[in-house]
Every structure is written in structure tokens, then in C-alpha cells.
MIMIMAR-642070 format. One record per residue (C-alpha): x negated, y negated, z; residue number from 1; residue in one letter. Coordinates in steps of 0.25 Angstrom, whole numbers, plus 5000, padded with zeros to 4 digits. Layout:
REM residues N
<pt><u>X</u><v>Y</v><w>Z</w><resi>NUM</resi><resn>A</resn></pt>
...
END
This chain:
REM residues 273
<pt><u>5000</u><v>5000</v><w>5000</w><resi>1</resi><resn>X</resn></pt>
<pt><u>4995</u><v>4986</v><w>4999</w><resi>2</resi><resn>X</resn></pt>
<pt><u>4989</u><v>4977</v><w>5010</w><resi>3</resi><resn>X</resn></pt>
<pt><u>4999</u><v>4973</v><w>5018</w><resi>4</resi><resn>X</resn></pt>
<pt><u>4999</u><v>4960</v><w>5020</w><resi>5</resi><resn>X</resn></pt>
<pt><u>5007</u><v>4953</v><w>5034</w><resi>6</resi><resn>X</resn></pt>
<pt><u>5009</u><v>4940</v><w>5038</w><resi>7</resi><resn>X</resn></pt>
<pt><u>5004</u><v>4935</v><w>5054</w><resi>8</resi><resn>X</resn></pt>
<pt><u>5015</u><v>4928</v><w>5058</w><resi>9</resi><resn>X</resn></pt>
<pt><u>5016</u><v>4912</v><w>5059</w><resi>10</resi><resn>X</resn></pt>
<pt><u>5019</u><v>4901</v><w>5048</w><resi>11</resi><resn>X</resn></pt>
<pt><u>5017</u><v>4886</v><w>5047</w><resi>12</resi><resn>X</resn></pt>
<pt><u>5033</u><v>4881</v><w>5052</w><resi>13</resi><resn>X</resn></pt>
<pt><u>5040</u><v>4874</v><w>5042</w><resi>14</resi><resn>X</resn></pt>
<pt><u>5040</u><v>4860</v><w>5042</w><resi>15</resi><resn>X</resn></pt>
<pt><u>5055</u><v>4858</v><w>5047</w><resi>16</resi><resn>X</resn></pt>
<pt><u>5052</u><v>4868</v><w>5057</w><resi>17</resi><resn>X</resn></pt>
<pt><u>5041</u><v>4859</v><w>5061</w><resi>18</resi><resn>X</resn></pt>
<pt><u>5050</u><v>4849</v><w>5062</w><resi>19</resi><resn>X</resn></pt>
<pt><u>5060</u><v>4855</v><w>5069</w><resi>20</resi><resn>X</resn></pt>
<pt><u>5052</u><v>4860</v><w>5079</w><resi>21</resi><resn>X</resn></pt>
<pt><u>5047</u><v>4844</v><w>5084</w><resi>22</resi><resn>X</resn></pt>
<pt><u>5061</u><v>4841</v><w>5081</w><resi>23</resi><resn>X</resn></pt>
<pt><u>5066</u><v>4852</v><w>5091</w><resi>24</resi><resn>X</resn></pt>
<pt><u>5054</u><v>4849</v><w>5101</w><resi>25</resi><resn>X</resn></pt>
<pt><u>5059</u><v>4834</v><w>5101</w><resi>26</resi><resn>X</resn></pt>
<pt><u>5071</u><v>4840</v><w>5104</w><resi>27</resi><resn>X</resn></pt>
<pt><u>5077</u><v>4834</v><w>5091</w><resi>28</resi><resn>X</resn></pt>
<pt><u>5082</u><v>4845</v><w>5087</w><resi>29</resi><resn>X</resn></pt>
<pt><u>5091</u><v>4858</v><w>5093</w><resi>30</resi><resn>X</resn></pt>
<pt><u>5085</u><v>4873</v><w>5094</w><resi>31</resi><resn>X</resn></pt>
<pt><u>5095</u><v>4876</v><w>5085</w><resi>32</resi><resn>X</resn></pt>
<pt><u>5091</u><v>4868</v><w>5072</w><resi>33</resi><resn>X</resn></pt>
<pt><u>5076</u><v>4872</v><w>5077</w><resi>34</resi><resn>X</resn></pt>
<pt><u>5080</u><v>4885</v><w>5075</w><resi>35</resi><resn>X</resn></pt>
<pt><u>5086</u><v>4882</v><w>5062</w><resi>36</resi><resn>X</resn></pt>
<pt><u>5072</u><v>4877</v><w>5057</w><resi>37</resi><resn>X</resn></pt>
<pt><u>5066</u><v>4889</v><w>5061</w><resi>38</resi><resn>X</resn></pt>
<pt><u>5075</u><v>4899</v><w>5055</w><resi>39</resi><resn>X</resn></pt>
<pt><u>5073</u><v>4892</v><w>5041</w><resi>40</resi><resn>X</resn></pt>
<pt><u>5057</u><v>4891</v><w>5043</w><resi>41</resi><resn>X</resn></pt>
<pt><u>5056</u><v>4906</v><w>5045</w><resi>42</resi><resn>X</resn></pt>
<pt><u>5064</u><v>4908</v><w>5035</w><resi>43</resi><resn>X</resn></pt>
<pt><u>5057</u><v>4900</v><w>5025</w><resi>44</resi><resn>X</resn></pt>
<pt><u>5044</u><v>4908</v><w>5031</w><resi>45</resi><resn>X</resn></pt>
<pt><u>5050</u><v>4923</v><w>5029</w><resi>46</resi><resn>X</resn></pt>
<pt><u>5054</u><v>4917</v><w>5014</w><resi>47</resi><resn>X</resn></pt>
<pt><u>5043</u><v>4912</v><w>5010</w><resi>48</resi><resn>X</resn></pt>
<pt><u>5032</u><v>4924</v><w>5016</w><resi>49</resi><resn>X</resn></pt>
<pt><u>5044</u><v>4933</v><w>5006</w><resi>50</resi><resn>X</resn></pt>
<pt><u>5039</u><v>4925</v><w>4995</w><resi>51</resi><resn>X</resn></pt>
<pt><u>5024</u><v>4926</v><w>4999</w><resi>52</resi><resn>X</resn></pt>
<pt><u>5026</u><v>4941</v><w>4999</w><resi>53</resi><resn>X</resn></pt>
<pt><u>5024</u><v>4945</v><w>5014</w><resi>54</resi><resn>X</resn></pt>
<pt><u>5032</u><v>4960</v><w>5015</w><resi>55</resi><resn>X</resn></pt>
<pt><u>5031</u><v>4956</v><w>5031</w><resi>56</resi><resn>X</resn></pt>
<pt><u>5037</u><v>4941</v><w>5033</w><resi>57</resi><resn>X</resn></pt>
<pt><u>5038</u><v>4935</v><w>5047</w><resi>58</resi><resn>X</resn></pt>
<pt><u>5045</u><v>4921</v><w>5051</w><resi>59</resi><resn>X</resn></pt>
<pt><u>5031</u><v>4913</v><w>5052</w><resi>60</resi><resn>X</resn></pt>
<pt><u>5036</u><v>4912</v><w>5066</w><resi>61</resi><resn>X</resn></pt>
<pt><u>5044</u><v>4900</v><w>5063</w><resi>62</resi><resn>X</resn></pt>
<pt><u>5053</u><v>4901</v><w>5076</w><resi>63</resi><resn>X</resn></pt>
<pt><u>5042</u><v>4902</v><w>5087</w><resi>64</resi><resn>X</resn></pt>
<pt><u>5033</u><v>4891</v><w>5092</w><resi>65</resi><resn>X</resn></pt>
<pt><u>5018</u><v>4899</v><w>5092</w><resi>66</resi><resn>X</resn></pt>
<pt><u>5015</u><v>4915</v><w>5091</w><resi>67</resi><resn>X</resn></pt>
<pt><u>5011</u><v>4914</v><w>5105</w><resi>68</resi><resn>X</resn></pt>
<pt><u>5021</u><v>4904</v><w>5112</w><resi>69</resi><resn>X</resn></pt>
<pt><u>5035</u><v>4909</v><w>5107</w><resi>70</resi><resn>X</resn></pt>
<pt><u>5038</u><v>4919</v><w>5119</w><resi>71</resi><resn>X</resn></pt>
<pt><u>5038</u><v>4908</v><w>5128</w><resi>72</resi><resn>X</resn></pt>
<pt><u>5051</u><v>4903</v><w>5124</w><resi>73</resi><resn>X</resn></pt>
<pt><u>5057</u><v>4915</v><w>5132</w><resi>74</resi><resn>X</resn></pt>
<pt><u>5048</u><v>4916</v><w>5143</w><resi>75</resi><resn>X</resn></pt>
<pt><u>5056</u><v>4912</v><w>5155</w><resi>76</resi><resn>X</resn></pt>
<pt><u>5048</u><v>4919</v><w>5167</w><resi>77</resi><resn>X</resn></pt>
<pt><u>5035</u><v>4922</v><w>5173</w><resi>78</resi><resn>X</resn></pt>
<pt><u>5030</u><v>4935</v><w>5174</w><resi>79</resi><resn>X</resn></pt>
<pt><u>5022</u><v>4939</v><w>5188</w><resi>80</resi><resn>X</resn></pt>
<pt><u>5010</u><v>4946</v><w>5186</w><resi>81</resi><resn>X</resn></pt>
<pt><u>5000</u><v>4950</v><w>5175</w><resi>82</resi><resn>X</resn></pt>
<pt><u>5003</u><v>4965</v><w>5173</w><resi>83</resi><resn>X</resn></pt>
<pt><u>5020</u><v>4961</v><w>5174</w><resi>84</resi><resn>X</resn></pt>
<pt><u>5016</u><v>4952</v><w>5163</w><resi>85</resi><resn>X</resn></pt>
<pt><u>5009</u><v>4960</v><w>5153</w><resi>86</resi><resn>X</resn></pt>
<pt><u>5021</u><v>4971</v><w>5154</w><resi>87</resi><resn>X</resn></pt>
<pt><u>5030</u><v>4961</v><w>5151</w><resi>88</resi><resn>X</resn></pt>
<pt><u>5022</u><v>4954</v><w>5140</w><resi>89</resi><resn>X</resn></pt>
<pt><u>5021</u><v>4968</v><w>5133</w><resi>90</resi><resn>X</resn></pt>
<pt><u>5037</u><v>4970</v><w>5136</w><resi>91</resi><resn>X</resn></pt>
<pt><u>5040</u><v>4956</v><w>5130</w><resi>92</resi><resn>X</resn></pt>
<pt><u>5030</u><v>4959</v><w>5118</w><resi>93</resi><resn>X</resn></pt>
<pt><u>5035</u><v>4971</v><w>5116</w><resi>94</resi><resn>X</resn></pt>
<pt><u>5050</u><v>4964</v><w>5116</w><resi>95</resi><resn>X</resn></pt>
<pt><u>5045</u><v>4953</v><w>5106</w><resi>96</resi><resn>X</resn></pt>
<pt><u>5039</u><v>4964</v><w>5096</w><resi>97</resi><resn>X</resn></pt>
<pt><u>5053</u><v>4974</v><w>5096</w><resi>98</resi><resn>X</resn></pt>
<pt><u>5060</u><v>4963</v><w>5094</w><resi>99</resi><resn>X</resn></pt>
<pt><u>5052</u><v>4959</v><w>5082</w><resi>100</resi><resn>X</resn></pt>
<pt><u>5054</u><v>4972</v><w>5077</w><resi>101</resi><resn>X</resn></pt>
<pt><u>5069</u><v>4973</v><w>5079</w><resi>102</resi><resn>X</resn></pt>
<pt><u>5071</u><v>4960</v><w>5073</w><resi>103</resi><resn>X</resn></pt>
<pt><u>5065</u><v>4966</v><w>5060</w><resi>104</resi><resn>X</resn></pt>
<pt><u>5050</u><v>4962</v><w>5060</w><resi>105</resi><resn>X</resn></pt>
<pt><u>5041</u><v>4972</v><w>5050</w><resi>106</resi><resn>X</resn></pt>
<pt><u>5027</u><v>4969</v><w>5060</w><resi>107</resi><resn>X</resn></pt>
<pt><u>5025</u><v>4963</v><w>5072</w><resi>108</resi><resn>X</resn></pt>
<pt><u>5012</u><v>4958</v><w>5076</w><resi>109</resi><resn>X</resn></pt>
<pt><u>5004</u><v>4954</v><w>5090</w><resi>110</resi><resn>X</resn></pt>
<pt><u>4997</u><v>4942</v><w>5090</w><resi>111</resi><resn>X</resn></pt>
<pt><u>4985</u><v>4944</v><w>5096</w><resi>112</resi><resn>X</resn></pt>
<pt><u>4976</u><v>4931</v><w>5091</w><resi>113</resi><resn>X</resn></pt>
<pt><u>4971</u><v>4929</v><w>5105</w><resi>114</resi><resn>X</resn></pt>
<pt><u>4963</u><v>4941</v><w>5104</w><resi>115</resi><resn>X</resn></pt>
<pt><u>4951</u><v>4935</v><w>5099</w><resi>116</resi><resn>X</resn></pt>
<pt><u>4951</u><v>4924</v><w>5107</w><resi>117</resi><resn>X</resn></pt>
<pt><u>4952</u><v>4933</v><w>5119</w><resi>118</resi><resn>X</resn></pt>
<pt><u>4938</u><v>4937</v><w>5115</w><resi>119</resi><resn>X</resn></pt>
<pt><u>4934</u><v>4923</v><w>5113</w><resi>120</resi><resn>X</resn></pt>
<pt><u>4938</u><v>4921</v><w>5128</w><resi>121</resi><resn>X</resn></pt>
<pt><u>4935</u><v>4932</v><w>5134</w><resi>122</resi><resn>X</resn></pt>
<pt><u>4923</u><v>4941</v><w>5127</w><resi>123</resi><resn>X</resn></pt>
<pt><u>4923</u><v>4953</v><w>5136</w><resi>124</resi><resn>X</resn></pt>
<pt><u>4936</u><v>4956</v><w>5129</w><resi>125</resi><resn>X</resn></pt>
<pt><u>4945</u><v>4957</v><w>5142</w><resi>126</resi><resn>X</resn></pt>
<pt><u>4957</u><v>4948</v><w>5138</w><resi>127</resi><resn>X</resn></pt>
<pt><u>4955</u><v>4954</v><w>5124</w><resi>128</resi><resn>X</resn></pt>
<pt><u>4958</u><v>4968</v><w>5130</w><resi>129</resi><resn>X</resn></pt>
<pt><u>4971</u><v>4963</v><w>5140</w><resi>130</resi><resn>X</resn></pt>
<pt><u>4976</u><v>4957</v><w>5125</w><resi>131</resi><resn>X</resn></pt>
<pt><u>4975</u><v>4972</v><w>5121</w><resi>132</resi><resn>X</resn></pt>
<pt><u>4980</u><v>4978</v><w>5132</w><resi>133</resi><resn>X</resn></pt>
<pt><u>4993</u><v>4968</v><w>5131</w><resi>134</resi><resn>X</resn></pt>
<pt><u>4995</u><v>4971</v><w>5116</w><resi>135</resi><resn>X</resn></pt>
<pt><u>4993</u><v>4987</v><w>5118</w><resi>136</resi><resn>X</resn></pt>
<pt><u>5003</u><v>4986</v><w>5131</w><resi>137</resi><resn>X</resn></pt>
<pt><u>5013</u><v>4978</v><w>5120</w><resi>138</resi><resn>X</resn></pt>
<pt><u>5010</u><v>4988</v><w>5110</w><resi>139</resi><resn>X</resn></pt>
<pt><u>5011</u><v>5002</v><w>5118</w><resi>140</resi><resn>X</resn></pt>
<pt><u>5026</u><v>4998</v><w>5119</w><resi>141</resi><resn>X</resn></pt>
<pt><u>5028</u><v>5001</v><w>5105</w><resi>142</resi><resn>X</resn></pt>
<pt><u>5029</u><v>5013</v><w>5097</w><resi>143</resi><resn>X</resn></pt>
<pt><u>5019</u><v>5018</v><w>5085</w><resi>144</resi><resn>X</resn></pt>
<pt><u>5027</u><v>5015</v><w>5075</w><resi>145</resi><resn>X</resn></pt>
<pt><u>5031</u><v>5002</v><w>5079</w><resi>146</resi><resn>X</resn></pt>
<pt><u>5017</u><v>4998</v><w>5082</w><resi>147</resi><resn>X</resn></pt>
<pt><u>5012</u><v>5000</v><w>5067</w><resi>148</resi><resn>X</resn></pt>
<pt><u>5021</u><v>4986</v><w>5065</w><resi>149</resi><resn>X</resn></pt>
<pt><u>5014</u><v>4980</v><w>5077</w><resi>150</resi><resn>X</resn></pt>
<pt><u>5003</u><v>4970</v><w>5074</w><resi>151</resi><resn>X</resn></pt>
<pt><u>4991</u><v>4964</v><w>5081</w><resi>152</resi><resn>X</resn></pt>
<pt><u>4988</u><v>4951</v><w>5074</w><resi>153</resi><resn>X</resn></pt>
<pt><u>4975</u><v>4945</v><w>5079</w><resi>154</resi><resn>X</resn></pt>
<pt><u>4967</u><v>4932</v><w>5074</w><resi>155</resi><resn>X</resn></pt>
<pt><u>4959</u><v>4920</v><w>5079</w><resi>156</resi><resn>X</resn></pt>
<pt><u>4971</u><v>4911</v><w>5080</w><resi>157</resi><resn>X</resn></pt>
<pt><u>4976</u><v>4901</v><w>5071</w><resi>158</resi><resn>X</resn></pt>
<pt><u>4981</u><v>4889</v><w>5079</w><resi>159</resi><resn>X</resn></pt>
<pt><u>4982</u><v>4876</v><w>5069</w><resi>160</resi><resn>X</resn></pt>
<pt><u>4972</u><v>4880</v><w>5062</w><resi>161</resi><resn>X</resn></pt>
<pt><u>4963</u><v>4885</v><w>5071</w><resi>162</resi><resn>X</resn></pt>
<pt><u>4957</u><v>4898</v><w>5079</w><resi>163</resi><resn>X</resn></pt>
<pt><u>4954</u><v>4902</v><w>5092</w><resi>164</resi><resn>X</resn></pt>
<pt><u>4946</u><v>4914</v><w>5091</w><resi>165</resi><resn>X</resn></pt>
<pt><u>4938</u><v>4915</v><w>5076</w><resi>166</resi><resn>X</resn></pt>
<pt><u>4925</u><v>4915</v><w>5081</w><resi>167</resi><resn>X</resn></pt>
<pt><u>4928</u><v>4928</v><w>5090</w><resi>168</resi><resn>X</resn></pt>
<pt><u>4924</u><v>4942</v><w>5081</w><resi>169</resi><resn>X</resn></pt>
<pt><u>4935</u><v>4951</v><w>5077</w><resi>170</resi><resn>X</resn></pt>
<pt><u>4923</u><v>4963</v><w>5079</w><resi>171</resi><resn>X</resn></pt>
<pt><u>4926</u><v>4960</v><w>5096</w><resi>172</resi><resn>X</resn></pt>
<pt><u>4943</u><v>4960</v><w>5094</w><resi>173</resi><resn>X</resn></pt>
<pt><u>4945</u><v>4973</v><w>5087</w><resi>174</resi><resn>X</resn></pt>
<pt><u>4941</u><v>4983</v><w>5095</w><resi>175</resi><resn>X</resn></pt>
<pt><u>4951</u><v>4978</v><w>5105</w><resi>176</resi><resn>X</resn></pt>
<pt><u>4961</u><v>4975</v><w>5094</w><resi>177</resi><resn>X</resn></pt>
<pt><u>4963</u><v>4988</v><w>5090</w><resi>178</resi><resn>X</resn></pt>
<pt><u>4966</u><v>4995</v><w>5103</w><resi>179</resi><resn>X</resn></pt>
<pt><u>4979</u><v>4989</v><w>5101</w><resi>180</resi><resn>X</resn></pt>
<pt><u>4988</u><v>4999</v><w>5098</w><resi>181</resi><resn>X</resn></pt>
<pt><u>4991</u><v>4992</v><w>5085</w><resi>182</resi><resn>X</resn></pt>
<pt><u>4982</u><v>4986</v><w>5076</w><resi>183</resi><resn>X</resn></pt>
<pt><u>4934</u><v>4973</v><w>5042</w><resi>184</resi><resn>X</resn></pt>
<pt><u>4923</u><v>4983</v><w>5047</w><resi>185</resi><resn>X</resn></pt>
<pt><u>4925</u><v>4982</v><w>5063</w><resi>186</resi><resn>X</resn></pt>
<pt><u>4942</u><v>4983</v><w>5061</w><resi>187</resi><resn>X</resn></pt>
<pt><u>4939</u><v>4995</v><w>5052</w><resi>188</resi><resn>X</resn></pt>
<pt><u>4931</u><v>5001</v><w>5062</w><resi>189</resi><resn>X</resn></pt>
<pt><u>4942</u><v>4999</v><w>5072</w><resi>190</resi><resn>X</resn></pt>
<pt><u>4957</u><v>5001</v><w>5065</w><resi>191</resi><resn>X</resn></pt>
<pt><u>4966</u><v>5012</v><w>5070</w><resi>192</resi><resn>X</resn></pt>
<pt><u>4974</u><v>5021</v><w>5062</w><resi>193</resi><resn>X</resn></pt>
<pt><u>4985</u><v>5014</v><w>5062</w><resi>194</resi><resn>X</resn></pt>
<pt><u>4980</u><v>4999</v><w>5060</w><resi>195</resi><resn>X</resn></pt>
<pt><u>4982</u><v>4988</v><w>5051</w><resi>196</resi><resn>X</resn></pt>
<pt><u>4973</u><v>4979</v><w>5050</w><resi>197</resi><resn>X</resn></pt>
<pt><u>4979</u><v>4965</v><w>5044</w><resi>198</resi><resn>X</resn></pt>
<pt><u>4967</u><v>4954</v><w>5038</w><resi>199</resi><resn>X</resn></pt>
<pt><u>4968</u><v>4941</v><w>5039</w><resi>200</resi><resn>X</resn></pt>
<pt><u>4967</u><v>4936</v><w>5025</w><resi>201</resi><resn>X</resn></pt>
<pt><u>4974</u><v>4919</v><w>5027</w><resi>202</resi><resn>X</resn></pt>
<pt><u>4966</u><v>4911</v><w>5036</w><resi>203</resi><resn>X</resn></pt>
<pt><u>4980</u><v>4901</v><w>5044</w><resi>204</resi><resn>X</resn></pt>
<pt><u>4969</u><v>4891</v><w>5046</w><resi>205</resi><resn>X</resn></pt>
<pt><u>4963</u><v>4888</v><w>5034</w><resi>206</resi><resn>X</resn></pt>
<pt><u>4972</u><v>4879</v><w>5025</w><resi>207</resi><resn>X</resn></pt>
<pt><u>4965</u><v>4885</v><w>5012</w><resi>208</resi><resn>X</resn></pt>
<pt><u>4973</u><v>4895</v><w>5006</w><resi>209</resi><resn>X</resn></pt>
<pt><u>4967</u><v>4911</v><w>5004</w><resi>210</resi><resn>X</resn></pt>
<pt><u>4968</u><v>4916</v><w>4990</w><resi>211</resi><resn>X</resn></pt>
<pt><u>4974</u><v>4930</v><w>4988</w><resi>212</resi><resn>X</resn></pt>
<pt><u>4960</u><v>4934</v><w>4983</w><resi>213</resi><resn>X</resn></pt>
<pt><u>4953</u><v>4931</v><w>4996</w><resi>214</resi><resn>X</resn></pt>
<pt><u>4964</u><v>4938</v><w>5003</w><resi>215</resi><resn>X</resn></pt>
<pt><u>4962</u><v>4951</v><w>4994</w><resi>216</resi><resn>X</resn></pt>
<pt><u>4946</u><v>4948</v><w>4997</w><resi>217</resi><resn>X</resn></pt>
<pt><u>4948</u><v>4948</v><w>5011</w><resi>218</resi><resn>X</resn></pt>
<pt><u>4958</u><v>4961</v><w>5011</w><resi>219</resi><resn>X</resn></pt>
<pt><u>4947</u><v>4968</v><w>5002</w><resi>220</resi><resn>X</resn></pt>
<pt><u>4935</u><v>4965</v><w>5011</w><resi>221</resi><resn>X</resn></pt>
<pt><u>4944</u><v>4970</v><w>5024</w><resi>222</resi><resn>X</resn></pt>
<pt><u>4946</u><v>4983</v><w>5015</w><resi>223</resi><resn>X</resn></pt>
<pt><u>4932</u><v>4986</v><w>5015</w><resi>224</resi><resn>X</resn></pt>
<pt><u>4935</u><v>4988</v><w>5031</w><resi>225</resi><resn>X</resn></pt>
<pt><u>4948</u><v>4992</v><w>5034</w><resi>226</resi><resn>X</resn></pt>
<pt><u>4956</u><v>5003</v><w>5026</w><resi>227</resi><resn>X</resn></pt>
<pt><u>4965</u><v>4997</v><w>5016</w><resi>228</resi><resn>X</resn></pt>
<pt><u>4978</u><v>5003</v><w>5020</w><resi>229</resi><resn>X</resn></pt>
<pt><u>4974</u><v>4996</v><w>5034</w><resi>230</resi><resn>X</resn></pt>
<pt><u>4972</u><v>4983</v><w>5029</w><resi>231</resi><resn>X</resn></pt>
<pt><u>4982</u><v>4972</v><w>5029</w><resi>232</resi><resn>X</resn></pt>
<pt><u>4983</u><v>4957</v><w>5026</w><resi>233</resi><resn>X</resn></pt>
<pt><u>4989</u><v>4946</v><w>5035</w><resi>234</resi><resn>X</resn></pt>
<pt><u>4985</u><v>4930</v><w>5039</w><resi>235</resi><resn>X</resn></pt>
<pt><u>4974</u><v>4928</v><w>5049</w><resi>236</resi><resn>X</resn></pt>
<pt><u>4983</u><v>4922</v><w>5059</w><resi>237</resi><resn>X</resn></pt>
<pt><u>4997</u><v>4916</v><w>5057</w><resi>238</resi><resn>X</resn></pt>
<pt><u>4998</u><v>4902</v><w>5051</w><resi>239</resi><resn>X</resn></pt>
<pt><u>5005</u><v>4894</v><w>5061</w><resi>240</resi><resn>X</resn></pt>
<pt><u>5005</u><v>4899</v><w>5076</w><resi>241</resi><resn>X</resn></pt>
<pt><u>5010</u><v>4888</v><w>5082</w><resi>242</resi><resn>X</resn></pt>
<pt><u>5022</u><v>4880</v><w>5077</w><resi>243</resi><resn>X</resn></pt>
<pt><u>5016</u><v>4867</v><w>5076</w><resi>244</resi><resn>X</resn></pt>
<pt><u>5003</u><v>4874</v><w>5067</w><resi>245</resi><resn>X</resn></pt>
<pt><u>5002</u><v>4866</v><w>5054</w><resi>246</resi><resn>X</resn></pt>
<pt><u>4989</u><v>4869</v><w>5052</w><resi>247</resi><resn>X</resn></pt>
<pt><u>4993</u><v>4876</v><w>5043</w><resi>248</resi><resn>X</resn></pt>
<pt><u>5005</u><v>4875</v><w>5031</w><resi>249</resi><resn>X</resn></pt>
<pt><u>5015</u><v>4883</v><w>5027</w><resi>250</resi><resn>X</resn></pt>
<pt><u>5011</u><v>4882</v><w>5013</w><resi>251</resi><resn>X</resn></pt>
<pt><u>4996</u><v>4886</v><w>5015</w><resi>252</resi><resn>X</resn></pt>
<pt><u>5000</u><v>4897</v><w>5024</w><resi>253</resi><resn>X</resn></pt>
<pt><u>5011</u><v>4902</v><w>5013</w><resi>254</resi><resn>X</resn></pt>
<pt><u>4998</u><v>4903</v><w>5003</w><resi>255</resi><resn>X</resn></pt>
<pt><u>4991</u><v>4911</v><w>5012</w><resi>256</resi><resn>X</resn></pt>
<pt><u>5000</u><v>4921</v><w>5014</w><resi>257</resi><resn>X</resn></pt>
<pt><u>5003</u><v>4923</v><w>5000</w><resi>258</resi><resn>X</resn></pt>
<pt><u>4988</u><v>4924</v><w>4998</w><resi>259</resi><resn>X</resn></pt>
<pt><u>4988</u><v>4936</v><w>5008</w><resi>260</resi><resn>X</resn></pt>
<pt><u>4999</u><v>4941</v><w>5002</w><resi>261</resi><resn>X</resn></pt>
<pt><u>4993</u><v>4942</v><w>4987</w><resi>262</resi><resn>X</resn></pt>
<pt><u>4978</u><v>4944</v><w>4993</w><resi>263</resi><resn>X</resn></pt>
<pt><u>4984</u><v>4956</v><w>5001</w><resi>264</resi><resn>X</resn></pt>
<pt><u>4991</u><v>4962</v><w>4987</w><resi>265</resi><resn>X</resn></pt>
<pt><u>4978</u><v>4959</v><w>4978</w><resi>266</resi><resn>X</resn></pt>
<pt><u>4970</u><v>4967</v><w>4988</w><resi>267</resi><resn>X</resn></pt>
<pt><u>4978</u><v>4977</v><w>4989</w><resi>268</resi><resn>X</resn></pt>
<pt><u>4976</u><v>4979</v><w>4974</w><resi>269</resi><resn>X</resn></pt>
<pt><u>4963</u><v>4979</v><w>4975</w><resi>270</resi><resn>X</resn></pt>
<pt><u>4964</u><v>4991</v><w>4981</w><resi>271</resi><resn>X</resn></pt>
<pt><u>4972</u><v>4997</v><w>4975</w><resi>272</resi><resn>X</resn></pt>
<pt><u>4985</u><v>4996</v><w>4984</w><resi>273</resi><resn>X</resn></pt>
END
């Protein structure tokens, strides 16, 4: 089969949603018309990922403020005590994934973008292994099947521009990554049977766009490592964590993805999908 070829998550928000969102933070406007601008930005992000190509389409997270921020909208209570709050974090995960799934989504994926910077704050690799333990406690609560749909996005963050973690080597990452029960030379060396590997191939901070042919040049180099029927092609980060990210347009960031999408098919006839 070809390379698959997946979107991260996030999209630049429209400018009427923009709009609507300072207008509804001046109190300007009611929820409900917010609401109304959001409906018609995800729908115009789902139509127009259709026409890029995408086979997997998400909303571009056009209804929530940040990737990282949106459950705190319902969080109501504190929770006493450390070990009471990783149960419940992995319950409430776990809630938050199934619920994904019921309401028809294909994949879901972890984002885990701080595991890098967790190396960059702490070398001797003890957060790094807490941010494992959590995610394996998350993902023990699901079956095999449903963890081949399951995810683990990780990157050097892409926050207006800008990272947090690029200087930290992949090389001391992986050996912990994949001992999540989900997951060129050193991720050969460390794949599981089961794993998909998805390259990034769009840089979300550079305003220049990729041509399809350095996305097939970048997908043929990472063949030379990684089995071909392992190999996928996705964006190095999402486009627009934050709401209020305009570092990056919806224009360029709609070119890149259909350069991932027609690097990834080019690729995959070089070959010989």
C-alpha cells in the first residue's frame, strides 16, 4: 500500500473566528454565536483537507483554545494527592480517547511534545520516564486492537514559531519512547513489530513552503532505515497550537499539507507502492 500520509492536528483559526474569539473575550459577543463561528471554521478546515487529499481529516482544533489548555474548562475540583491524581489522570485520558473513538474518529493521537524538553530539564532521564510510566498507565487501559489506532505524537514544540527542545538529540528520546506500548538508523534499531513510524516531512515554522519532491527526498532517505510498510508521513508539529498563533497562515500551512500529501504519493511510486 502507499505511504500513509496523516495530518498532526492543529490549523491556523480562520479570521472570523479570530475575530469572534476577541469579540467573545470583550464580552461582545454571546457563547452561542462564538460557537456558530467555530462550527463553520471546522467545517471549512474538514472541506478544504478533503480537497487537499487527506484520507484521515480532523477539525484543526478550531473549537478549543491550545492542545494543552482545553480540559481545563471542566475541571471543577482539586484532587489530593499524587498517586490519586495519576489514577484519575489516566481515567480521565482514557475517557477523553473512547469518547474520541465513539464520536467516529479513525486515530487518535498522545501528544507528548514535552518529552524532549523533559530531557533538556532533567538529563538523567527521570521526568522522561514518569511521562512513560503515565502514558503506558493510559494506554494499559486499552485493548490491542484499539491500541494499533492510538498514537504517540512527539516533537520540539511549535509555539509561534518557535521550539523549545531542538537542540535535544532524538538518539537519547527513543529508547524510552518505545517502551510505550504503542509506538532513521537509531529508530530502525528500536521499532516494534507492530509500530508505525510517521516522519515529519513540513517544518510549522518556516514560512517557506516544502516542494512535493523534498517530501519524496525526505521519505526515500528514511526508507534507507525503516521498513517501507513501517514508514509513514505526517507534519513536524501542528500548525497552530495556541489559538492566537498567526505565525503561521492558513494559506502556507494549506500548501504544505498538500505537499505531504503528493511527496508522500510520489515516494510511494518510487517504490513501487
Amino acid at each position: 500500500m502507499p505511504i500513509p500520509t496523516e495530518p498532526i492536528g492543529s490549523l491556523p483559526r480562520t479570521t472570523e473566528l479570530l475575530a469572534a474569539l476577541a469579540d467573545y473575550d470583550q464580552g461582545k459577543i454571546t457563547l452561542e454565536v462564538l460557537e456558530a463561528h467555530q462550527d463553520r471554521a471546522c467545517q471549512e478546515s474538514i472541506d478544504r483537507l478533503v480537497a487537499a487529499g487527506e484520507t484521515i481529516v480532523t477539525d484543526g482544533e478550531q473549537r478549543i483554545p491550545s492542545f494543552a489548555t482545553y480540559p481545563l474548562y471542566e475541571c471543577v475540583d482539586l484532587c489530593a494527592g499524587w498517586n490519586r491524581i495519576r489514577k484519575e489522570s489516566s481515567r480521565r485520558c482514557e475517557k477523553d480517547i473512547r469518547q474520541a473513538f465513539k464520536a467516529g474518529a479513525t486515530r487518535v493521537s498522545i501528544n507528548c511534545t514535552e518529552l524532549r524538553l523533559s530531557l533538556k530539564l532533567d538529563p538523567s532521564g527521570s521526568i522522561l520516564s514518569d511521562f512513560v510510566s503515565l502514558n503506558n498507565q493510559v494506554l494499559g487501559r486499552f485493548s490491542d486492537d484499539e491500541r494499533k489506532n492510538i498514537g504517540i505524537h512527539t516533537c520540539p514544540g511549535s509555539d509561534q514559531g518557535s521550539t523549545h527542545s531542538l537542540d535535544v538529540d532524538y538518539s537519547g528520546l527513543l529508547p524510552k519512547l518505545f517502551e510505550m506500548d504503542r509506538l532513521y538508523g537509531t529508530m530502525g534499531s528500536h521499532i516494534g513489530p507492530e509500530q508505525v513510524i510517521f516522519i515529519g516531512v513540513t517544518d510549522p515554522c518556516d514560512q517557506r513552503v516544502e516542494t512535493a519532491e523534498e517530501v519524496r527526498d525526505r521519505l526515500l532517505e528514511a526508507a534507507r532505515y525503516l521498513p517501507v510498510d513501517r514508514l509513514g508521513a505526517t507534519d513536524d508539529c501542528g500548525f497552530s497550537p495556541f489559538c492566537d498563533d498567526t505565525s503561521i497562515s492558513r494559506e502556507i500551512a494549506f500548501a504544505k499539507i498538500a505537499a505531504r500529501i503528493k511527496g508522500a504519493r510520489i515516494a510511494s511510486d518510487a517504490l513501487g507502492f
